[in-house]
C-alpha positions in Angstrom: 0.0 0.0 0.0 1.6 3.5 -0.7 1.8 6.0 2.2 3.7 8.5 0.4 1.2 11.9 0.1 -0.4 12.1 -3.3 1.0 15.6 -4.1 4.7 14.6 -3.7 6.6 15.9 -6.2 9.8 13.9 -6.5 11.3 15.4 -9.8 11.0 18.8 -8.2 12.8 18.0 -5.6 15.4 16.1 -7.2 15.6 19.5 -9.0 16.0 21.5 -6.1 18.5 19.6 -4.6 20.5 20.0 -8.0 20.5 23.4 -7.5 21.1 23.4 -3.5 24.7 22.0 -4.7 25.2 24.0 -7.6 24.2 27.4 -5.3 26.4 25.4 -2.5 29.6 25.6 -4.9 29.0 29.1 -5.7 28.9 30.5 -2.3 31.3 28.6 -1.3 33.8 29.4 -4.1 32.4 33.6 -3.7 33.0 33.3 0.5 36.4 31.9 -0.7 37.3 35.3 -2.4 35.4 37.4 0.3 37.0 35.9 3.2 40.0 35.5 1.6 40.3 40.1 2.9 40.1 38.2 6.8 42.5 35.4 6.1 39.9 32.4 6.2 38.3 30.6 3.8 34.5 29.8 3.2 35.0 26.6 5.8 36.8 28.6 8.5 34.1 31.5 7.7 31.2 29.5 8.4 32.7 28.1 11.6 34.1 31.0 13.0 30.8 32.9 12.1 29.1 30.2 14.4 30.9 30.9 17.3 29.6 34.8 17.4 27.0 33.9 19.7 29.5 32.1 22.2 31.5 29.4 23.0 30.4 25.7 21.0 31.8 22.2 20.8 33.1 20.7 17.6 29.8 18.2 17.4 27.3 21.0 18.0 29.1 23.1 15.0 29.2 20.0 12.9 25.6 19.1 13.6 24.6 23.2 13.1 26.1 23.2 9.7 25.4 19.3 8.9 28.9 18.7 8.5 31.5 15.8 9.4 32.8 16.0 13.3 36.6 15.3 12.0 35.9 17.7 9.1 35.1 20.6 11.7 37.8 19.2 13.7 40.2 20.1 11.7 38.6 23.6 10.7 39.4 24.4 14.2 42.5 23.1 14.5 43.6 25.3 11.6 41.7 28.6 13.1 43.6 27.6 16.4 46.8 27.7 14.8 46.0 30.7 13.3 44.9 32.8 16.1 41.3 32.9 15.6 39.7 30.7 17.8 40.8 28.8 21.0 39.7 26.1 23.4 38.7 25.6 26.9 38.2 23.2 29.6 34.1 22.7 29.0 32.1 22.2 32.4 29.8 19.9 30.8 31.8 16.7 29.1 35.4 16.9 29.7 35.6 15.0 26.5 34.4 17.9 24.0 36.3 21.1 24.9 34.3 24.7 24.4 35.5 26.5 21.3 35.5 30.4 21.2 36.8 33.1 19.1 39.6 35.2 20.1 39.6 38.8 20.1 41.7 38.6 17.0 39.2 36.0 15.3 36.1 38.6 16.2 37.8 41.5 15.0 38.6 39.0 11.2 34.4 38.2 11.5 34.0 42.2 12.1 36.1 43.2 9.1 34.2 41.3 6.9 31.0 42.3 7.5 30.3 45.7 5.3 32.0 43.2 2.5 29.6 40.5 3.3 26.6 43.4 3.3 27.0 44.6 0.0 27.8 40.9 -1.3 24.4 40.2 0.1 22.7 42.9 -1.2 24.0 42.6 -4.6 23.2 38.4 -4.5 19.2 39.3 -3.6 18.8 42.8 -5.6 16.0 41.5 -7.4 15.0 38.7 -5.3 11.4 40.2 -3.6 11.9 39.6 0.2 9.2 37.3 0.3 10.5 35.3 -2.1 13.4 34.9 0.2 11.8 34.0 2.9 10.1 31.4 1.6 12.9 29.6 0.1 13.8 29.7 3.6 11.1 28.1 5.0 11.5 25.1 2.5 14.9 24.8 3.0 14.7 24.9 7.2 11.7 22.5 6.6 13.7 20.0 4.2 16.6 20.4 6.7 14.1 19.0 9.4 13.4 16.3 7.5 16.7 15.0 6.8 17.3 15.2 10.3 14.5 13.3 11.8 14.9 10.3 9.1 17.5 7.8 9.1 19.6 7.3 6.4 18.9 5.3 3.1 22.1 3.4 2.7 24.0 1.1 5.4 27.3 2.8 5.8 28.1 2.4 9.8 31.0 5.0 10.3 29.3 8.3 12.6 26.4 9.6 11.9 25.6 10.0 8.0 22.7 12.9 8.8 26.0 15.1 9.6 28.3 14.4 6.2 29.6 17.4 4.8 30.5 18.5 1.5 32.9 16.2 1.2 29.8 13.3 -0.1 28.1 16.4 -2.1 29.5 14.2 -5.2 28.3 11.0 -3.7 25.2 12.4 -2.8 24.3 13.7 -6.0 24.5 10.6 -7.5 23.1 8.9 -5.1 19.7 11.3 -5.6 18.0 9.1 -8.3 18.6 6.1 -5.9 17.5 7.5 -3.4 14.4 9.1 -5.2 14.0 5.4 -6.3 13.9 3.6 -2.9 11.2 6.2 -1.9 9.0 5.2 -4.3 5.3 3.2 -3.8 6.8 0.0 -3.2 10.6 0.5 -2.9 12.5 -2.4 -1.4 9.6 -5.0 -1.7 10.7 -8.0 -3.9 8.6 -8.8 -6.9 8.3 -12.6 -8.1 
């Protein structure tokens, strides 16, 4: 019996997530140039600009940007070495020390920001706010999803929900399998 809703619309979404990772590539090759005025690069951008509400653990920034522990691992390692962030002792879990931005790193993240303003503005110039906002809705509400189901495939090593771009490749060729074990009937054998 299918459960799926009638009004699913799989080919749009296979479409959407095609362009997800071509606008992925794009802002992350821009916020390469961008950040390249503060030092960083898109990765270290996107980490660092995580830690401007306070102090985080590597597994909470990998889960906030649905990215690999060991790849955010070593983001911070690198912003460590240079200056940006550093660690502390965290109260909580011995294990998983607090990262937080230095003075230094804040001032970098400061810097950037009338470059990332007009970047911004010129990106949504003709894109009505609504519009925007929207696409942001479906996006946070996809990103829900993904996180409250379990993955397709039976790779074991961490948790799979938190890969990072690293897989984008994989993932986009996975899509039409994955579109395909999501069918009405997906998985049942025929005789």
């Amino acid at each position: 019996m299918d459960s799926s809703p009638p009004d699913v619309d799989v080919d749009a979404l296979v479409e959407v997530t095609a362009e997800v990772f071509a606008v992925n590539g794009r802002l992350l090759r821009e916020g390469d140039w961008l950040s390249a005025h503060a030092g960083l690069t898109s990765a270290r951008w996107q980490v660092a600009g995580l830690l401007l509400d306070g102090p985080s653990t590597v597994a909470r920034l990998a889960r906030e940007r649905g990215l690999r522990r060991q790849a955010v691992q070593q983001t911070v390692d690198r912003l460590r070495a240079e200056g940006v962030v550093t660690t502390r002792p965290n109260p909580q879990d011995q294990r998983s020390p607090l990262v937080e931005l230095t003075p230094g790193g804040r001032q970098a993240l400061d810097d950037l920001r009338p470059l990332e303003q007009r970047w911004l503005e010129h990106l949504t110039g003709d894109i009505p706010p609504e519009d925007l906002h929207v696409a942001l809705s479906v996006l946070r509400r996809l990103r829900e999803n993904l996180d409250a189901r379990p993955v397709l495939d039976d790779r074991t090593e961490g948790d799979d929900r938190t890969a990072g771009n690293d897989r984008a490749a994989g993932d986009a060729r996975t899509a039409v399998d994955a579109r395909t074990a999501l069918e009405p009937g997906a998985g049942q054998q025929t005789s």
